[in-house]
Structures are given as structure tokens and as C-alpha cells.
Residue, then its C-alpha position, 0 to 999 in steps of 0.5 A: x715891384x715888390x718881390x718875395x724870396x727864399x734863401x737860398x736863391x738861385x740866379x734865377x730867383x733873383x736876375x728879375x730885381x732892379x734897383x729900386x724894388x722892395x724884397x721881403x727875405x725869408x730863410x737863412x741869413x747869415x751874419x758877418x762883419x768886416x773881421x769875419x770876411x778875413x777870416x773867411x777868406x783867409x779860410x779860402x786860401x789855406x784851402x779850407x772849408x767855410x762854416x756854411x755854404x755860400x752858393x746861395x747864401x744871404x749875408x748881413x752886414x750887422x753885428x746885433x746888441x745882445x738881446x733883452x729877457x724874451x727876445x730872440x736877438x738885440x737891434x740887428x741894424x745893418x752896418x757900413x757895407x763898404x768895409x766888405x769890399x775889400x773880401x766881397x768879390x771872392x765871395x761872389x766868385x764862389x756863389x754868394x748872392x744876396x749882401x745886405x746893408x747899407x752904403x756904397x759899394x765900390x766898381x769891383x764889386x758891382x762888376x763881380x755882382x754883374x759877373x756872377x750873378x748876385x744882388x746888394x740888398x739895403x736894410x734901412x738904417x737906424x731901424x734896428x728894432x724893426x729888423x730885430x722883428x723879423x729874426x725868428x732864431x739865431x744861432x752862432x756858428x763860428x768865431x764867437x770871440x768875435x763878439x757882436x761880429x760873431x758868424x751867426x746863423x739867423x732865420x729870418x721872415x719878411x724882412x722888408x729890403x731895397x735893391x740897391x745893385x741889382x745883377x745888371x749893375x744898376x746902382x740906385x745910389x747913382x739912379x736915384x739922384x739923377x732921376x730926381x735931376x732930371x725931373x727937376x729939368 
């Protein structure tokens, strides 16, 4: 099924994905990379306020090239989500929905996903350009001596992604390669 959301989403917007459907994401994204999710949890524990809101939110794991003359932003392909793991579930717990990017995630988070409510979205790899397209403004919001790992604030329309795990645990990593198995049997 292909599927139509709207940042920010509610558990009900988004307890009808499985992996394997397609989305096309429009609103708010935010950006952050593994140094920004430090910081922001390093945030949660001294108590302090986040720089956006995360009940809803979309993050993408990209840290974008810098954008030629006439661009909004450079190619915003998606990174290696994994390196996210050690900070996701937090962020969940505290509403977090939808993380976009690539790879495997560990069994902790998909049990915070499956606990809280909330989706792993693929960008697809290597098509930065075609993401690029789908960015109509950008502005950073915090840590901008990050560099390219800066939390930037995107507005995005129709960006084409995949459920990988969807709020039941299902992981399409694991069920595409034994589905393909078993109609191989």
C-alpha cells in the first residue's frame, strides 16, 4: 500500500503502515545525526528543553552536502541509522514517531518502536539528489558547529520512503529475505 502522511503524526496516522509499504512524507523534518542525538539526550538529562518538539516529529538521519547557486539544500542522502541506536529509544519514550534512514536497527529499539508507538522509514541509498528534490526550505536550528550534522529544520513534500519497521515490530529486513526463501520452496 502506498500511504500519504503529514508531520507531525499521531499513533493513529501512522499504526496502519506495514513494512514494506511506501510513504510520501510531507511537513517538518528534522535532521540529526549520531553527535546531535548526544546532544539531545545529554539535554533530556540535565532537564533541559529540546530545540524542537518531538511528540510527532519526523527525524532524518542525513547530514546534507552544502547546496550549489539556486538550490535549497546539497544531496540529503540518508546515513547508517544504526549509529542512532544507542540514543533512539529515549527519544521514542518521549514521542518521537517517524526515523528515516538506512540499515538495521537493533532489538531495543524496535521494542521501544513496538512500545511507544512509532515507525523506521528507509530513504533509499545513493539517491541523495532525489531526496534533495523533495526538501522545499531548510533552516538550522541548533549546533551549527556541527557542520553537515547540524539539527536542521526541513520542510519537505512527497518524499517517497519505505516502512522498514512498523509499529507491530515487523522488520522488512528480516521478512523480505524469507519471503523471497520461501517462494523459492
Amino acid at each position: 500500500m502506498e500511504y500519504i502522511l503529514k508531520t507531525p503524526v499521531s499513533k493513529t496516522d501512522i499504526a496502519p503502515l506495514r513494512a514494506g509499504d511506501t510513504v510520501k512524507l510531507s511537513g517538518v523534518v528534522y535532521t540529526a545525526r549520531d553527535a546531535a542525538h548526544k546532544r539531545l539526550v545529554e539535554l533530556i538529562d540535565r532537564g533541559e528543553p529540546l530545540p524542537f518538539e518531538l511528540p510527532g516529529s519526523a527525524i532524518y538521519y542525513v547530514g546534507p552536502t552544502p547546496e550549489r547557486p539556486g538550490e535549497v539544500i546539497g544531496s540529503a542522502g540518508p546515513t547508517t541509522s544504526g549509529r542512532m541506536d544507542a540514543y533512539s529509544p529515549r527519544l521514542i519514550a518521549l514521542g518521537q514517531s517517524v526515523m528515516i534512514g538506512k540499515g538495521r536497527r537493533s532489538q531495543t529499539v524496535k521494542d521501544a518502536m513496538v512500545k511507544y508507538g512509532a515507525v523506521y522509514l528507509a530513504a533509499v541509498g545513493g539517491a541523495g539528489a532525489l531526496m534533495a528534490r523533495c526538501v522545499k526550505s531548510v533552516d538550522i536550528i541548533c549546533w551549527e558547529d556541527l557542520g553537515c550534522e547540524a539539527v536542521r529544520r526541513l520542510v519537505v513534500e512527497d518524499m517517497p520512503l519505505t516502512v522498514v519497521i512498523d509499529t507491530l515490530g515487523s522488520d522488512l529486513y528480516q521478512l523480505g529475505p524469507e519471503n523471497y526463501l520461501n517462494s523459492l520452496k
